[in-house]
C-alpha positions as CSV (number, residue, x, y, z in Angstrom):
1,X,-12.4,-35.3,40.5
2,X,-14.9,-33.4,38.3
3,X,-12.8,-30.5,36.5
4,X,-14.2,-26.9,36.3
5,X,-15.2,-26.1,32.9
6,X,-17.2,-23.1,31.5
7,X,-20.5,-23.1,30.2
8,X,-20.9,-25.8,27.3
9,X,-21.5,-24.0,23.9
10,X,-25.0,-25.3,22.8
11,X,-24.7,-28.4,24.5
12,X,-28.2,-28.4,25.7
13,X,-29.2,-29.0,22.2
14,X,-27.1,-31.7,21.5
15,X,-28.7,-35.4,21.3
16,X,-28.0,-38.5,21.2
17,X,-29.8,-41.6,19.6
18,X,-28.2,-44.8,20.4
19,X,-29.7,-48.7,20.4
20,X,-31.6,-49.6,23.9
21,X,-31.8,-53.7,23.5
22,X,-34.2,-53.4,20.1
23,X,-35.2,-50.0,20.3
24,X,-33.8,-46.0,19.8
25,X,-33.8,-44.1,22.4
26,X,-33.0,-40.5,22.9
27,X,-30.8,-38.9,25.6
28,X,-28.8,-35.6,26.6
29,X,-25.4,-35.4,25.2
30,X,-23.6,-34.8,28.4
31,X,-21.1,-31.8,29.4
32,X,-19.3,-34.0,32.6
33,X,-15.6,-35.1,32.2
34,X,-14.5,-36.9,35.2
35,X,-10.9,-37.2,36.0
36,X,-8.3,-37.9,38.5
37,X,-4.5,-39.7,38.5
38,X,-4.3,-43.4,40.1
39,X,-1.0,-44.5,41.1
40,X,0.1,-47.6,39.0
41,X,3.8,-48.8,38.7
42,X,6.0,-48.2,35.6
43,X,5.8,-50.7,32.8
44,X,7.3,-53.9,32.3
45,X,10.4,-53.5,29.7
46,X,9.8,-56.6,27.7
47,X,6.0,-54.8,27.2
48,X,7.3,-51.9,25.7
49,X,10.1,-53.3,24.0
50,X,6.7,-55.6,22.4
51,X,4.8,-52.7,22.0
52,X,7.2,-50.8,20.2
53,X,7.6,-53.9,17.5
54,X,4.1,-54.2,17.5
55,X,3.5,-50.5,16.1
56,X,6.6,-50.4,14.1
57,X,6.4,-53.6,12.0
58,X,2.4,-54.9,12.5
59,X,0.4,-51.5,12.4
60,X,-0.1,-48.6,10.4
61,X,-0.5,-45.9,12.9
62,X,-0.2,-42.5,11.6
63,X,-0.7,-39.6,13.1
64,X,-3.9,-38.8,13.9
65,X,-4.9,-42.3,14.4
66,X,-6.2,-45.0,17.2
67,X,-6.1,-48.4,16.6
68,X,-6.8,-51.6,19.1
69,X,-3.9,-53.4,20.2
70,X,-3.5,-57.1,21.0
71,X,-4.2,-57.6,25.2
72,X,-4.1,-60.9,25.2
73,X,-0.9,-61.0,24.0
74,X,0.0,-57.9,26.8
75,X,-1.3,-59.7,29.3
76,X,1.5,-62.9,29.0
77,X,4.3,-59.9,29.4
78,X,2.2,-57.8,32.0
79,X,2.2,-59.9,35.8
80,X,0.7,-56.7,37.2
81,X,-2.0,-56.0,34.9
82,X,-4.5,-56.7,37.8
83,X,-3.0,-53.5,39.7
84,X,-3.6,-51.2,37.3
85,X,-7.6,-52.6,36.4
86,X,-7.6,-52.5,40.6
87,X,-6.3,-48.9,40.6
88,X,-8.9,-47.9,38.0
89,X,-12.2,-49.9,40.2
90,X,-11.0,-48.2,43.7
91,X,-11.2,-44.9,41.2
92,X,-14.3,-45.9,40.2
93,X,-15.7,-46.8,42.9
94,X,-15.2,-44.1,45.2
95,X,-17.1,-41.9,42.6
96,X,-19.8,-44.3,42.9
97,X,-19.6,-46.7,40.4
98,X,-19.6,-50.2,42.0
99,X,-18.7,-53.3,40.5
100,X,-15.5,-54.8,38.9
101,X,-14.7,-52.9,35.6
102,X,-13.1,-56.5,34.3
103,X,-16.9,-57.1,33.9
104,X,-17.2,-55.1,31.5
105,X,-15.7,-54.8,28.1
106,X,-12.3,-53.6,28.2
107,X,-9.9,-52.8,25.1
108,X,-6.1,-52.2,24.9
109,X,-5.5,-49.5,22.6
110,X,-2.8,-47.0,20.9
111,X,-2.8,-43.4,19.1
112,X,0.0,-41.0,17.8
113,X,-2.1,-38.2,18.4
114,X,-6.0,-37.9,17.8
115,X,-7.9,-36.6,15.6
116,X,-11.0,-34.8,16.9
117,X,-13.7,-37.3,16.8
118,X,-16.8,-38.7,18.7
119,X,-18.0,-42.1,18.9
120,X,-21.8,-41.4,19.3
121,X,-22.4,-43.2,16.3
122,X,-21.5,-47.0,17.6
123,X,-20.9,-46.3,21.4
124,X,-23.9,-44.0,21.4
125,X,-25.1,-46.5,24.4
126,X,-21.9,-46.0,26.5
127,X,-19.5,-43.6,28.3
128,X,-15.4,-44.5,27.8
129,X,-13.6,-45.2,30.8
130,X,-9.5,-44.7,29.8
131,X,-6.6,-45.3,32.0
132,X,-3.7,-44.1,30.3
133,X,-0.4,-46.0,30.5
134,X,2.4,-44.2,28.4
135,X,4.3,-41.1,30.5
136,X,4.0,-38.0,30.1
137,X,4.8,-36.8,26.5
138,X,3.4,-33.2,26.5
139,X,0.0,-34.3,24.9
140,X,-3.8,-33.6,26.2
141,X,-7.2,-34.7,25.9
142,X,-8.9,-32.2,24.6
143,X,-12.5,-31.8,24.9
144,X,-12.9,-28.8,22.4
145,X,-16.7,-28.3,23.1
146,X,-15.9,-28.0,27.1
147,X,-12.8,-25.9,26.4
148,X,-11.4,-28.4,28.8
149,X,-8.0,-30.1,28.9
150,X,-6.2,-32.8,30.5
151,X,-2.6,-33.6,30.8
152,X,-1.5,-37.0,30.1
153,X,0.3,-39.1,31.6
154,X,0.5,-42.3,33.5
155,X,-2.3,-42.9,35.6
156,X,-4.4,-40.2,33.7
157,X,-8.1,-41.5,34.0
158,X,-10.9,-40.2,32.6
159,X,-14.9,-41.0,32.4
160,X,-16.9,-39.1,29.6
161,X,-19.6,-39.3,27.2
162,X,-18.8,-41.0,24.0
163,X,-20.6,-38.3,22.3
164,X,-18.5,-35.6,23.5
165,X,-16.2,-34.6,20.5
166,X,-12.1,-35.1,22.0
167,X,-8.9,-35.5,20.6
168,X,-5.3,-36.1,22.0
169,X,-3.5,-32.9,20.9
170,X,0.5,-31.5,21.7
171,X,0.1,-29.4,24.7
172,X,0.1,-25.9,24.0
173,X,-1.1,-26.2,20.8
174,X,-4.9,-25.1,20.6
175,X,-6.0,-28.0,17.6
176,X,-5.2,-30.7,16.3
177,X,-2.2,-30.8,14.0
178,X,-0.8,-34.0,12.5
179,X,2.8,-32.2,12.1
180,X,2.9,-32.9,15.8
181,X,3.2,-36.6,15.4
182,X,5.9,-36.7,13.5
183,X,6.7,-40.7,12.5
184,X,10.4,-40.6,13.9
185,X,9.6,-39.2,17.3
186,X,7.8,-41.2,19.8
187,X,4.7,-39.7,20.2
188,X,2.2,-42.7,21.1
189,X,0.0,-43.1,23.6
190,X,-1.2,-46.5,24.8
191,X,-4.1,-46.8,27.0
192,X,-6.9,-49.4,28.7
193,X,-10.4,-48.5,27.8
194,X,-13.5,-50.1,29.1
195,X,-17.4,-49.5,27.8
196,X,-19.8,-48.1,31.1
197,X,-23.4,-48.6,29.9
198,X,-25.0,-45.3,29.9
199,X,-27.8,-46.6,30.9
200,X,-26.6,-47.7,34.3
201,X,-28.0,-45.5,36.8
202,X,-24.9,-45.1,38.4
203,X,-23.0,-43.7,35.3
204,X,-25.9,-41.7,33.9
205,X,-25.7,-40.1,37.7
206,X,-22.4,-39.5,37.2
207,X,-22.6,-37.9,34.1
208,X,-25.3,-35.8,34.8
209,X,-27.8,-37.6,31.9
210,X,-31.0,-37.0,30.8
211,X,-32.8,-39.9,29.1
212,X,-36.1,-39.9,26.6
213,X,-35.9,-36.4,25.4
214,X,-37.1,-36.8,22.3
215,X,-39.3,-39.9,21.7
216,X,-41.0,-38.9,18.6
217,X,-38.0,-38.6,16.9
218,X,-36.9,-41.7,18.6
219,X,-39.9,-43.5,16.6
220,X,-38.2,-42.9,12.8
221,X,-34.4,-43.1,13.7
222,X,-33.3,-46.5,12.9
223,X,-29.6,-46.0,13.4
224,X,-27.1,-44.5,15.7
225,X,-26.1,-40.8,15.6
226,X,-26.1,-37.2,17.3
227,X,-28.2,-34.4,16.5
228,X,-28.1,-31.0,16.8
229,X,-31.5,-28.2,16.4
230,X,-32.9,-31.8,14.6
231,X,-30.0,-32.4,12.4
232,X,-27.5,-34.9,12.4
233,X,-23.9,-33.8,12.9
234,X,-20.4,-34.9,13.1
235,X,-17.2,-33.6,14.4
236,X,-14.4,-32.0,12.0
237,X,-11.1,-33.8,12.7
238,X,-9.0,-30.5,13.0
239,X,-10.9,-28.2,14.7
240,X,-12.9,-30.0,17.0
241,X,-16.2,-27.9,16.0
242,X,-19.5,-29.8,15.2
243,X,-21.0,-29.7,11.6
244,X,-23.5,-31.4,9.4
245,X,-23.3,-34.4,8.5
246,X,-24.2,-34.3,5.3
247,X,-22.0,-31.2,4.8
248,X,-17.8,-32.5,5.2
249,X,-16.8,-28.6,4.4
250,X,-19.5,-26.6,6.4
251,X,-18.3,-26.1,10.1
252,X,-21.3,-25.4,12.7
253,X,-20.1,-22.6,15.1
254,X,-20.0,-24.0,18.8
255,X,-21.1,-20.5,20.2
């Protein structure tokens, strides 16, 4: 399912520059968020009771935070696992995306929360595909620039641009607050993520992207990033809003 959204706000100006084998290149940032629910049975206890230990007594997870978690280990508690990466192809595949998604990278992961972030600066190459395992604990994906958001819950998947600023937020709160994710209520979210290369023609399709839009430019960048109107900009962690990167305190307006 592609979800309605409004009009980006300056997204037409937004670029990204990410490694091409040996080279920069420059593409679109794209404004497609495509979602749907698969069904995929409840969790094995012993995983959960693992998981819980594993957050609790291994990893430093504050709010705000998303940090990789061990699969391999998962996988010796998980006899179903192949369900759920079969849920996620059939998805995939009926959007047009062929091929086994095992093929490509795929990461177990965990957040209390989200701060609002984009990854265009190592994944600048890729879009995030996330199948989301935890139930529903009154938290969204938010995709501030979009004014888009997504309930999660289990068997929330999603395909976007790594560019595209998100977060995980508490549903009906419009930002990101850490008080949300308060340390003694269980607040995390554990979810599968694989790496589609952008350059695919079947994912840039997908997502609607433009490639080689500015290959002068292209020429002198030596490193991943996004810009916007020619300068390079990040995300602020609260708000969601893009701003300089080489200004932490001056927000750019999204309008």
């Amino acid at each position: 399912m592609r979800p309605n959204s409004p009009q980006p706000h300056g997204q037409d100006r937004l670029t990204s520059y990410f490694w091409s084998g040996d080279a920069i290149r420059s593409r679109r940032v794209s404004d497609v968020v495509l979602s749907g629910n698969v069904d995929v049975p409840e969790l094995p206890v012993p995983l959960l009771a693992d998981w819980a230990r594993e957050i609790s007594l291994r990893m430093t997870l504050d709010a705000g935070d998303v940090e990789v978690m061990p699969l391999a280990r998962a996988r010796t508690r998980w006899p179903d696992y192949s369900q759920y990466v079969q849920a996620v192809s059939d998805w995939t595949r009926a959007l047009g995306l062929p091929g086994p998604l095992a093929a490509n990278d795929v990461a177990l992961m965990a957040c209390r929360g989200a701060r609002y972030h984009h990854d265009g600066e190592q994944y600048g190459g890729a879009a995030f595909c996330n199948l989301f395992l935890s139930d529903d604990k009154g938290q969204d994906v938010h995709f501030p620039a979009l004014g888009l958001r997504i309930p999660l819950k289990r068997g929330t998947v999603l395909i976007f641009d790594t560019c595209q600023p998100h977060g995980v937020i508490r549903r009906g709160n419009p930002v990101f607050d850490a008080g949300d994710f308060p340390a003694d209520e269980d607040g995390t979210q554990v979810f599968l993520t694989w790496e589609l290369p952008i350059e695919d023609p079947h994912v840039a399709r997908a997502l609607d992207v433009v490639f080689d839009v500015d290959p002068v430019a292209s020429m002198t960048v030596n490193e991943e990033q996004v810009r916007r109107e020619d300068a390079r900009v990040g995300v602020c962690p609260q708000s969601g809003q893009w701003r300089r990167a080489d200004a932490s305190s001056q927000t750019m307006n999204n309008g």
